[in-house]
C-alpha positions in Angstrom: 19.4 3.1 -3.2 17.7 1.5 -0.1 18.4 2.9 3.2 17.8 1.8 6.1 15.6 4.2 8.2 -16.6 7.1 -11.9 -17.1 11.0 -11.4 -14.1 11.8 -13.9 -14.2 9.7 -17.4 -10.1 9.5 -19.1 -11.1 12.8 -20.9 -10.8 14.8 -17.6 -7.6 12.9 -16.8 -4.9 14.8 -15.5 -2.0 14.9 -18.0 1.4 16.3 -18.1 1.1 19.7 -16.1 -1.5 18.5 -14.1 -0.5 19.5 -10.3 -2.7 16.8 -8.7 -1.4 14.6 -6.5 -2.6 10.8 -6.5 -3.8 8.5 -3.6 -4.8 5.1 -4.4 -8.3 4.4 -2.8 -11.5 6.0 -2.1 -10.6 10.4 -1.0 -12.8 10.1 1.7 -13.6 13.8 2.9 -12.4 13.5 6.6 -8.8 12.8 5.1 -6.2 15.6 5.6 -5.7 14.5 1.9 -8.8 15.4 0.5 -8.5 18.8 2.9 -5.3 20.1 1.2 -7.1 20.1 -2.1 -4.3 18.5 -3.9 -5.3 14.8 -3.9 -7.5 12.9 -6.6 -8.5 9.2 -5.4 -7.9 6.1 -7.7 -10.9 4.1 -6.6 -12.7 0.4 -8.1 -16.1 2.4 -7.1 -15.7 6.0 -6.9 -18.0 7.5 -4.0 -16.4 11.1 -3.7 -16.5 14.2 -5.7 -12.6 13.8 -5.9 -12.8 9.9 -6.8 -11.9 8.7 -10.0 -13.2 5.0 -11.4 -10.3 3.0 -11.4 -9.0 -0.6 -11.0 -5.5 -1.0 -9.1 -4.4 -3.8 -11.7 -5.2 -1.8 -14.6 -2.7 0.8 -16.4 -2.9 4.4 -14.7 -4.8 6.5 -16.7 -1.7 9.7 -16.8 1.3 10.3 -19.2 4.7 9.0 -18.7 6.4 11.6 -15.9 2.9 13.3 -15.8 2.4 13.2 -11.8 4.0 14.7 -8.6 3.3 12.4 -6.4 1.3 9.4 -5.5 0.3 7.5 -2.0 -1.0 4.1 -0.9 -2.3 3.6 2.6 -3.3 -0.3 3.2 -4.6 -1.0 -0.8 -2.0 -3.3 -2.4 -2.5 -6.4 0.2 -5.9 -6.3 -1.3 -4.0 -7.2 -4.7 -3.0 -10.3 -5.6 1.0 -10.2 -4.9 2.4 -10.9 -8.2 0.2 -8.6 -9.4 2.0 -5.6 -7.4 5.1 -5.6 -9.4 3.4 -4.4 -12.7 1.9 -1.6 -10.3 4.9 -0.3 -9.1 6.4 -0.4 -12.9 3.2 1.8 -13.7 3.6 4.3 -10.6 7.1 4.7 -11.7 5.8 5.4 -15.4 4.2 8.0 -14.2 5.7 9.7 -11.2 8.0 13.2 -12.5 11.7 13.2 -11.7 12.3 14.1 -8.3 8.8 13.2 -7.1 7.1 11.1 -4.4 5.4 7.3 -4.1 4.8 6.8 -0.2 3.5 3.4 0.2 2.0 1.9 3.8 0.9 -1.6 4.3 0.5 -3.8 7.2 3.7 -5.4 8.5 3.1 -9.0 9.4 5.8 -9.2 11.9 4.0 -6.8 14.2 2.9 -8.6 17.2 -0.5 -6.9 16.9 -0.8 -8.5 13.4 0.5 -11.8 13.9 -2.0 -12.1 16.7 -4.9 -12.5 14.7 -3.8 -14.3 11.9 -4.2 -17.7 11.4 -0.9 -20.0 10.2 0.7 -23.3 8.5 3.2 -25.7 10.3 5.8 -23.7 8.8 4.6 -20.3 10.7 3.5 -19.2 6.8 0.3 -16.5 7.3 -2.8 -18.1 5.7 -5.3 -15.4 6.5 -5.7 -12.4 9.0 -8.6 -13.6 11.2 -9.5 -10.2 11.5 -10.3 -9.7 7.8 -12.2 -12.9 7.0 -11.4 -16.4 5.8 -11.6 -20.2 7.3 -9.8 -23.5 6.4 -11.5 -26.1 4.6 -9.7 -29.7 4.5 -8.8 -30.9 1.2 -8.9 -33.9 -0.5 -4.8 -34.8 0.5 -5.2 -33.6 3.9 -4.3 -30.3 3.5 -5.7 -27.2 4.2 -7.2 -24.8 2.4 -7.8 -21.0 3.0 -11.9 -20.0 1.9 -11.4 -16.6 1.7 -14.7 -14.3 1.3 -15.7 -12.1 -1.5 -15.1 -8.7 -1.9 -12.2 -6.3 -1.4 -11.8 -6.0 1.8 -10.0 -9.1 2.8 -5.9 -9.4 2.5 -4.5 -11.1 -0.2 -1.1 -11.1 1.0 0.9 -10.3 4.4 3.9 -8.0 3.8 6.9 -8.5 6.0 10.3 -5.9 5.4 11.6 -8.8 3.6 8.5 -9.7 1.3 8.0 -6.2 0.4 11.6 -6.2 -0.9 11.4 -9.0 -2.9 8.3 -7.3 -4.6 10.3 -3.9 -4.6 13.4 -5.9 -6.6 10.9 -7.3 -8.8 9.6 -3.7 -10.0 11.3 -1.1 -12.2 10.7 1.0 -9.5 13.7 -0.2 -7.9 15.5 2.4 -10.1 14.0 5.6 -7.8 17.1 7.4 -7.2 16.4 7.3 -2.9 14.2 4.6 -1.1 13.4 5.4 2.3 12.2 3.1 5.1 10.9 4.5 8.1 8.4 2.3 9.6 9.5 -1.7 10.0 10.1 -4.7 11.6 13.6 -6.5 10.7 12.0 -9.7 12.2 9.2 -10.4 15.2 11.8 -9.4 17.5 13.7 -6.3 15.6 11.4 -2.9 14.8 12.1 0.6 13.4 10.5 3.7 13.7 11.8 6.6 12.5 10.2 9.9 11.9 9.5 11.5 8.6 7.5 14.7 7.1 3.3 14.1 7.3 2.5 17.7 6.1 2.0 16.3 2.5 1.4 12.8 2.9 -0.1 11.7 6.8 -0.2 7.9 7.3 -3.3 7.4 9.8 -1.9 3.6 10.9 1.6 5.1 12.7 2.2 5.9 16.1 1.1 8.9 17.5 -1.7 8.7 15.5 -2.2 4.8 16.6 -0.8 3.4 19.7 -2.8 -0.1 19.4 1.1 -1.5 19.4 2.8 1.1 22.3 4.6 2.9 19.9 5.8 0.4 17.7 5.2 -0.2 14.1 2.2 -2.1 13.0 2.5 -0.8 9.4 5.8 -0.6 6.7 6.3 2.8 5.5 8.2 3.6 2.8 9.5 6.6 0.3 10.1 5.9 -3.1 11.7 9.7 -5.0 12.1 9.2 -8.5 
């Protein structure tokens, strides 16, 4: 249903009867999810004493209905998209009956987004200024996007509708409730509706970031298994 709205090697795993949650991305110690003692991070290059080595395209490293729940703050559009699918078939491997995936990315129909990105003739994103890139001419005329190494830069640009596609694409389609909370329809539509932080805070939402007034610059969704 949609609604509208390496410090630990794979011996120290947690497997079915762990209680840890799971949060894609380095557990920084500042983070009220590193604070609530619950949270081990899923990180390419672990950094934190909560960090475990591990690459976002690779199988999750936990038994089939092992894990409570799992969040991602602004990771997957530093994965190739068709790539994201098999990652959301793997989170919903894992995730126990009745538990919790939030996901946040950054919602390319946000004024504050589409700003600084740089586009085709069809209004198609080719990079977010912002997080690095240039166009190079090619050899037909055409342009070309040089994006630069690393992680950091996005590798996609999530709209409502593009992150549905991806959704429908995924076994995790199946969840038995899938919530959205944060949106925009289109450039001129948004969404903003509130929803429980004491588990799971999103840092890129209003209150806790007005850069947009109030209005969504990031697509927040529940996915309960």
């Amino acid at each position: 249903m949609v609604r509208d709205k390496t410090v630990m090697d794979n011996d120290a795993r947690p497997m079915s009867g762990d209680n840890s949650y799971i949060y894609f991305g380095n557990l920084f110690p500042h983070e009220p999810q590193y604070r609530s003692g619950r949270f081990l991070g899923l990180a390419l290059t672990p950094r934190f004493d909560r960090d475990i080595a591990h690459d976002a395209r690779a199988a999750l490293p936990f038994d089939d209905g092992s894990v409570p729940g799992f969040q991602s703050q602004d990771v997957f559009e530093h994965v190739e998209r068709e790539k994201v699918p098999a990652i959301l078939d793997d989170i919903y491997r894992c995730l126990r009956d009745g538990g919790l995936f939030r996901l946040s990315l950054p919602d390319y129909n946000s004024p504050l987004l589409r700003r600084r990105s740089a586009y085709d003739h069809t209004g198609r994103v080719l990079y977010d200024v912002a997080m690095g890139g240039a166009l190079q001419a090619a050899m037909a005329g055409d342009v070309e996007v040089s994006l630069p190494p690393g992680g950091d830069t996005h590798l996609w640009f999530p709209t409502f509708h593009g992150l549905l596609e991806v959704i429908l694409a995924s076994r995790i389609r199946h969840c038995e409730e899938i919530h959205f909370y944060h949106y925009w329809r289109n450039p001129e539509e948004w969404v903003v509706q509130p929803f429980d932080q004491s588990l799971m805070p999103v840092s890129r939402v209003p209150p806790a970031d007005m850069r947009a007034g109030g209005k969504p610059i990031s697509l927040v969704v529940d996915f309960v298994k």
